[in-house]
C-alpha positions in Angstrom: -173.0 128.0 -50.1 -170.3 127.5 -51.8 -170.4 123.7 -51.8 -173.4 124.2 -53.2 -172.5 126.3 -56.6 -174.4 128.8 -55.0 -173.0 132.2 -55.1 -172.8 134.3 -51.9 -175.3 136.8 -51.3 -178.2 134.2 -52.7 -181.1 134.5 -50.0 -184.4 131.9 -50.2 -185.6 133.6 -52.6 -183.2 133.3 -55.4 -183.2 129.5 -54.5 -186.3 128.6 -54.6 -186.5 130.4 -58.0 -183.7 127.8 -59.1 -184.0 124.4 -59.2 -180.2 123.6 -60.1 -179.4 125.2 -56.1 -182.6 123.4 -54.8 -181.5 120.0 -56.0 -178.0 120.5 -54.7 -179.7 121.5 -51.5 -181.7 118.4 -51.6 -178.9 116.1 -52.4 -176.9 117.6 -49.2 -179.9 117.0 -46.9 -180.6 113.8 -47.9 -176.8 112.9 -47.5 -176.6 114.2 -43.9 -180.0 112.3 -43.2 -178.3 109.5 -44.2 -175.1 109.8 -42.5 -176.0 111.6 -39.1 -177.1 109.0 -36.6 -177.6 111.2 -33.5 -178.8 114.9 -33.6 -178.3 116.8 -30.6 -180.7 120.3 -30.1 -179.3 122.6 -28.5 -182.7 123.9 -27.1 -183.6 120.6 -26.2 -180.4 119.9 -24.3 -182.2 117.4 -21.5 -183.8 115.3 -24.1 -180.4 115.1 -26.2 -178.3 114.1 -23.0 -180.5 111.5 -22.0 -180.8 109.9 -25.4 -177.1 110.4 -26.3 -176.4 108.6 -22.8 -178.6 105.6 -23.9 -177.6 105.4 -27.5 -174.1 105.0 -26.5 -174.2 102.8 -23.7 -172.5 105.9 -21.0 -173.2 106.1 -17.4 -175.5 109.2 -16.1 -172.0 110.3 -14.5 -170.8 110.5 -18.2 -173.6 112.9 -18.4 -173.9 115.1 -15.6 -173.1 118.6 -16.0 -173.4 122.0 -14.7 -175.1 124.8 -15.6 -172.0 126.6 -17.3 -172.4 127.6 -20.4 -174.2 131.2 -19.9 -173.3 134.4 -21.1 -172.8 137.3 -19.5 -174.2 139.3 -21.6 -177.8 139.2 -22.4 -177.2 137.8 -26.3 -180.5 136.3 -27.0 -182.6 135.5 -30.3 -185.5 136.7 -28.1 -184.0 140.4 -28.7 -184.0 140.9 -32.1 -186.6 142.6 -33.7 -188.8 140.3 -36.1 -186.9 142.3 -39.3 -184.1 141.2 -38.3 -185.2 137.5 -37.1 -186.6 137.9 -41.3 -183.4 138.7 -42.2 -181.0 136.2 -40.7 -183.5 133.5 -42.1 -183.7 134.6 -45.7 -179.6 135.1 -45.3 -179.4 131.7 -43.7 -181.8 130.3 -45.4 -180.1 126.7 -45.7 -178.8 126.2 -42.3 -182.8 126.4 -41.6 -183.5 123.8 -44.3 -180.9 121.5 -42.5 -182.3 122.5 -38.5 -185.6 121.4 -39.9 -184.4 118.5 -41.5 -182.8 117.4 -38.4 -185.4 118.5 -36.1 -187.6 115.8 -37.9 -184.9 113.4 -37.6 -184.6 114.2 -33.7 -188.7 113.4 -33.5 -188.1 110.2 -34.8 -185.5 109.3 -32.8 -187.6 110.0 -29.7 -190.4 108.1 -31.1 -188.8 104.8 -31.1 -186.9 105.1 -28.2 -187.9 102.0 -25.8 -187.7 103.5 -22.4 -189.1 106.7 -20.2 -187.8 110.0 -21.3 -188.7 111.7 -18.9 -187.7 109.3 -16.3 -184.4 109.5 -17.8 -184.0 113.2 -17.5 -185.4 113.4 -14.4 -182.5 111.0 -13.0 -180.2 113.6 -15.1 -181.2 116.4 -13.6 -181.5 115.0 -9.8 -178.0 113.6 -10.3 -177.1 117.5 -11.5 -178.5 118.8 -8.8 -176.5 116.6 -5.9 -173.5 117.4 -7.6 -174.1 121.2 -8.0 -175.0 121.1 -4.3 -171.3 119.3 -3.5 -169.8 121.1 -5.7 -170.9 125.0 -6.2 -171.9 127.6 -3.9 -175.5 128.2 -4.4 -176.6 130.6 -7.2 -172.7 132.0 -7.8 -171.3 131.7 -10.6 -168.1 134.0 -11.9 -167.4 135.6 -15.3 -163.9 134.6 -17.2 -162.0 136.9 -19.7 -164.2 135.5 -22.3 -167.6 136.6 -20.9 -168.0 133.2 -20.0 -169.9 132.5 -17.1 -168.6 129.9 -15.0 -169.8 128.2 -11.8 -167.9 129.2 -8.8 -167.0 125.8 -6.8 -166.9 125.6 -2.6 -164.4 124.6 -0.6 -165.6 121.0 -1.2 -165.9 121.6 -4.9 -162.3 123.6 -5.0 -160.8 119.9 -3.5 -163.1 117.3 -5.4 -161.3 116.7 -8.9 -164.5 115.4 -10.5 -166.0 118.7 -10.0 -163.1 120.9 -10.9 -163.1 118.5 -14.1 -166.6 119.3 -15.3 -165.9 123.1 -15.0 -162.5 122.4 -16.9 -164.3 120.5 -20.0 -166.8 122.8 -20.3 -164.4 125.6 -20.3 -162.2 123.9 -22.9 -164.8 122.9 -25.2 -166.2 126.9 -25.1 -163.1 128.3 -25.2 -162.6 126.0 -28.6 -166.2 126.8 -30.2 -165.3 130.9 -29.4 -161.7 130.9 -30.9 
């Protein structure tokens, strides 16, 4: 808020009851739509991977994954009450101006694409699933100091440096995002 003159504590409805904060907010969307090329949604993981792969010319192995980043605990949007779902948006007010903003932009990325989504994702998700089954015993996955719950690799996986490298990025990268 505060690169936007906008005093802390200001919800949705103080800015939309001043125009000065709306057309800062406006100039900072427009901006971002400007300068963001690729938006990846988190709830929309597949889709992002698969259009991220094809935007920048990278290999479905540059892609592949496992399923690693789930907590342990049971920290879910779906669990708040609707008060309180009404309260985190009127507190974050502009972060859901700029999901919404980007949102749209993520629609019309996907609308001029020039191949198969789907098809893409499906290769995603087979190519997923072979290395999950080289690499991870089935439907185990163990919980790190951080509440992090990672997949527990076989013998095959324990030996194979690609797989121990996936589980090492993703590791990284959380333990980066949590500290």
């Amino acid at each position: 808020l505060y690169d936007f003159k906008i005093p802390v504590g200001i919800g949705r409805k103080e800015i939309l009851e001043n125009e000065n904060y709306q057309k800062e907010i406006e100039k900072f969307l427009e901006r971002v739509d400007r300068e963001v090329d690729f938006v990846f949604m988190a709830e929309r993981f597949m889709e992002s991977m698969a259009i991220f792969r094809e935007m920048f010319g990278l290999e479905y192995s540059d892609v592949a994954h496992f399923q690693i980043n789930l907590s342990a605990q049971n920290n879910s949007v779906d669990n708040l009450t609707q008060q309180q779902q009404d309260q985190i948006s009127e507190f974050c007010y502009i972060d859901w101006l700029l999901y919404q903003k980007m949102l749209v932009k993520f629609e019309k990325i996907k609308l001029n694409l020039r191949y198969d989504l789907k098809y893409e994702i499906d290769i995603i998700q087979r190519l997923n699933a072979r290395i999950a089954q080289y690499c991870v015993k089935p439907n185990q996955y163990k919980t790190d100091q951080s509440e992090m719950m990672l997949p527990d690799l076989n013998e095959a996986g324990e030996k194979d440096v690609c797989c121990q490298r996936i589980v090492e990025q993703e590791w990284i990268l959380n333990h980066i995002i949590r500290t």
